[in-house]
C-alpha positions as CSV (number, residue, x, y, z in Angstrom):
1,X,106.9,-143.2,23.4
2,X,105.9,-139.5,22.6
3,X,108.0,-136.7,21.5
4,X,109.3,-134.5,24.2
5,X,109.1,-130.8,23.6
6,X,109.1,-127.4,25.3
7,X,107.4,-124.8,25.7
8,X,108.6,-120.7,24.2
9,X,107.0,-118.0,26.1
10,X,107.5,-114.5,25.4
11,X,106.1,-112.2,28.2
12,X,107.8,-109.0,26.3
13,X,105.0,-109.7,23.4
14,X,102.2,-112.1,25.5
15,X,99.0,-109.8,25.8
16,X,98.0,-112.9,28.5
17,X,100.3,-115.0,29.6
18,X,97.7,-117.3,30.9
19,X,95.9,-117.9,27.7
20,X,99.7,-117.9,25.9
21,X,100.3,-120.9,27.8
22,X,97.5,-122.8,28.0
23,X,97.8,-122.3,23.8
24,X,101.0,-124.2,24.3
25,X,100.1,-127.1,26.6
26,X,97.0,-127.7,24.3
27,X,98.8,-127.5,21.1
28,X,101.7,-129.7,22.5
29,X,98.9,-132.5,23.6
30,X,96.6,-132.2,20.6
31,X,100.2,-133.3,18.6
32,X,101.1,-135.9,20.7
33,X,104.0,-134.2,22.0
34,X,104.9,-134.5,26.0
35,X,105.6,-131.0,26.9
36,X,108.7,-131.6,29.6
37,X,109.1,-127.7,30.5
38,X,107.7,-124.2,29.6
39,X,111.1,-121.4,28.9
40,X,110.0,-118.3,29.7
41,X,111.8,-115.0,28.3
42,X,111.3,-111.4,28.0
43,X,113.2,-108.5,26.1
44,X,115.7,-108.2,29.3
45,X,116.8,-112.4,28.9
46,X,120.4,-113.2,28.2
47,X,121.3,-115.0,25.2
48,X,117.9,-116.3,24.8
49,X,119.3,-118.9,22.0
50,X,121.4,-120.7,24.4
51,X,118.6,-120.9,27.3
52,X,116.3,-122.2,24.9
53,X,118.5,-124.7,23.2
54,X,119.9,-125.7,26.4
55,X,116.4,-126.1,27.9
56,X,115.9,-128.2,25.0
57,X,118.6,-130.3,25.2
58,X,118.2,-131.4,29.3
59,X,115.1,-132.5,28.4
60,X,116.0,-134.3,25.2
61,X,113.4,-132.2,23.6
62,X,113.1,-132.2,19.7
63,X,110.3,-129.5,19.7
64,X,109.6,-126.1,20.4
65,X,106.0,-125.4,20.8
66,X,105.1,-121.7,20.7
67,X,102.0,-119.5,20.5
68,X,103.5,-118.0,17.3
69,X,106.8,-117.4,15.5
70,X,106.6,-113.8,17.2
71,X,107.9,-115.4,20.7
72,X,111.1,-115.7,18.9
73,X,113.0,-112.6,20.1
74,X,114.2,-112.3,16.1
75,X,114.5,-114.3,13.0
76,X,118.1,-115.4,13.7
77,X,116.9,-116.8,16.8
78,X,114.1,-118.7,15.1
79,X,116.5,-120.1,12.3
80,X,119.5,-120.6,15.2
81,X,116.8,-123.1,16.7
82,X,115.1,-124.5,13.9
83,X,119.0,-126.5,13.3
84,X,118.3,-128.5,16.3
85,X,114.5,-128.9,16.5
86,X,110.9,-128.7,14.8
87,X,109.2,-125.0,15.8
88,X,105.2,-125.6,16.1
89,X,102.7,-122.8,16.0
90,X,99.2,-123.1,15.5
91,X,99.6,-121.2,12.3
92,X,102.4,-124.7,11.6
93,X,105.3,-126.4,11.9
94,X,108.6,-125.3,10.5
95,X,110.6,-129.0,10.5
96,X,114.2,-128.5,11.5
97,X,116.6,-127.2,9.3
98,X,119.7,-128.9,7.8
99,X,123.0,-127.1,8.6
100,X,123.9,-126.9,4.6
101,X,120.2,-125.6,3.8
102,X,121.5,-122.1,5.2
């Protein structure tokens, strides 16, 4: 049974959208992940940390799959997310993090 992830979009930094997300879809399939749902934010998102967690949790997602750590709105964000699941760029993957790591 395969992995179930999401997608992290960030239209405030994405010079193409298009290209942004077909980076995600092919780097979700290429891992073996099934990508259940694309979040899409911007600089004007409210409490982007809860959308994307929540996002991740309805669809029991364990991954985030991004086109680069730069779609995280800010470092705290990245770390705030990498408690509950694995973040996958195509530069890597940064495995989740354990609660007494921080």
């Amino acid at each position: 049974m395969p992995i179930n992830a999401i997608g992290l979009l960030n239209r405030s930094i994405s010079d193409s959208w298009l290209q942004d997300e077909r980076m995600i879809i092919d780097l979700s399939h290429a891992r073996g992940y099934r990508l259940a749902h694309t979040v899409t934010i911007d600089a004007d998102t409210y409490m982007p940390t809860t959308l994307i967690l929540w996002t991740a949790h309805q669809h029991t997602a364990t991954v985030v799959v991004a086109p680069s750590v730069a779609h995280f709105p800010s470092t705290s964000i990245q770390n705030a997310v990498a408690l509950a699941c694995a973040l996958v760029t195509p530069a890597g993957t940064i495995p989740p993090l354990e609660a007494h790591t921080l």
